[in-house]
C-alpha positions in Angstrom: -3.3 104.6 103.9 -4.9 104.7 100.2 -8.6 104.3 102.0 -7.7 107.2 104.5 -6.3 109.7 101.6 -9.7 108.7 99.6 -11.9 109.3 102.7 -10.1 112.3 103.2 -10.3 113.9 99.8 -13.9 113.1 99.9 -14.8 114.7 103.0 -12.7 117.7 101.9 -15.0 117.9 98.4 -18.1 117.5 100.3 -17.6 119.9 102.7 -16.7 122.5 99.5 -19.8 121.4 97.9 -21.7 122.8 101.1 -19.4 126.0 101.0 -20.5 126.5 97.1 -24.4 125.9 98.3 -24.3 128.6 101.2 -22.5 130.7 99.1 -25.0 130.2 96.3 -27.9 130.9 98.8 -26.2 134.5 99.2 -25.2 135.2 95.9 -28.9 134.0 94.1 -27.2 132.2 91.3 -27.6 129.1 89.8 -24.8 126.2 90.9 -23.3 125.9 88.1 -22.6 129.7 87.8 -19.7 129.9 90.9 -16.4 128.6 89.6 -15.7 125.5 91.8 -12.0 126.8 91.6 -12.5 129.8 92.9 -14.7 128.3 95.2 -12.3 126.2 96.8 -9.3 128.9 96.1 -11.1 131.2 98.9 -12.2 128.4 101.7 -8.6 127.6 101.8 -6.8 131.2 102.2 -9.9 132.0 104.4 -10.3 128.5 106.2 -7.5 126.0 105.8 -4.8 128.3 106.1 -5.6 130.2 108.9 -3.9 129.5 112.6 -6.6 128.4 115.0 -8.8 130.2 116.6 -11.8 131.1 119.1 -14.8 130.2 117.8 -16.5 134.1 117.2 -13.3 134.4 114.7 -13.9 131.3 112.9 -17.8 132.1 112.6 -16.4 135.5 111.3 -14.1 134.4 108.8 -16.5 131.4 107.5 -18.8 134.4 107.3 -15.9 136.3 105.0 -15.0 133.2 103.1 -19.0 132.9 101.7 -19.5 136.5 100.8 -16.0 136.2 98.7 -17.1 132.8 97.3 -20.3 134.3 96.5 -18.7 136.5 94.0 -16.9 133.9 92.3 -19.4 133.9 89.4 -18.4 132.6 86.3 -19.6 135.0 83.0 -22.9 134.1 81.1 -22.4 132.2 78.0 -25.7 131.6 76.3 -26.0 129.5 73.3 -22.2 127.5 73.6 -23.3 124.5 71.9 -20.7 122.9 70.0 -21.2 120.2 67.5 -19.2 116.9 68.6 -16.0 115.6 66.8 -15.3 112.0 66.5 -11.1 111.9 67.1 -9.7 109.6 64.3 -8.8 106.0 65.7 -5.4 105.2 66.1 -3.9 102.6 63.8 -3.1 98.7 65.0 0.5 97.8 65.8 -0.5 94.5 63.8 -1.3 96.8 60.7 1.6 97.0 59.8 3.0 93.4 60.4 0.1 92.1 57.8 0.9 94.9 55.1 5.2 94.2 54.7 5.5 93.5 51.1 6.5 89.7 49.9 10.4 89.3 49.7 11.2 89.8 45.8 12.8 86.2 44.5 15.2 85.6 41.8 
C-alpha cells in the first residue's frame, strides 16, 4: 500500500511538473518564476475536481487551467543573497552527568 501511495504521489508531481512547463511555454518566464503552489492550486480546481467529462471539455478546461497557471508568477527579487548562519549545537545529555559537583565530606 506504501509503494502504491509513493507511485502515486509521484506520478501526481510529475504530471504538475509538465503542467508548470506548458504553462511556462505560454507565459515566457523562467521555471523558477511560477509558484509551484499556485501551480498545483489551479490544476486541481480546474482538473482534479471537476466531474467527468467529454473530451472537447477537458481539452477546454486543460486549456483554462494553463493560461491561469501561466499567471502564477512569483515577484522579481534581484540580489536576495543572504549570508549563512551556523545554528548553535545543542548541548550533550552526558554534559551534564560529567560536570555534578563532588559530594562535600565532613
Amino acid at each position: 500500500m506504501v509503494r502504491k501511495e509513493l507511485l502515486c504521489s509521484i506520478a501526481a508531481y510529475n504530471l504538475l511538473l509538465e503542467c508548470r512547463r506548458q504553462a511556462v511555454e505560454i507565459s515566457g518566464v523562467p521555471p523558477r518564476r511560477l509558484s509551484f503552489t499556485q501551480v498545483w492550486n489551479r490544476f486541481e480546481i480546474s482538473l482534479l475536481r471537476q466531474p467527468p467529462a467529454p473530451l472537447a471539455e477537458w481539452q477546454r478546461r486543460d486549456d483554462r487551467a494553463l493560461a491561469q497557471a501561466a499567471r502564477a508568477k512569483l515577484p522579481n527579487r534581484p540580489g536576495r543573497s543572504y549570508p549563512r548562519r551556523a545554528h548553535p549545537r545543542r548541548a550533550k545529555s552526558t554534559k551534564f552527568m560529567h560536570a555534578q559537583p563532588t559530594p562535600a565530606t565532613k
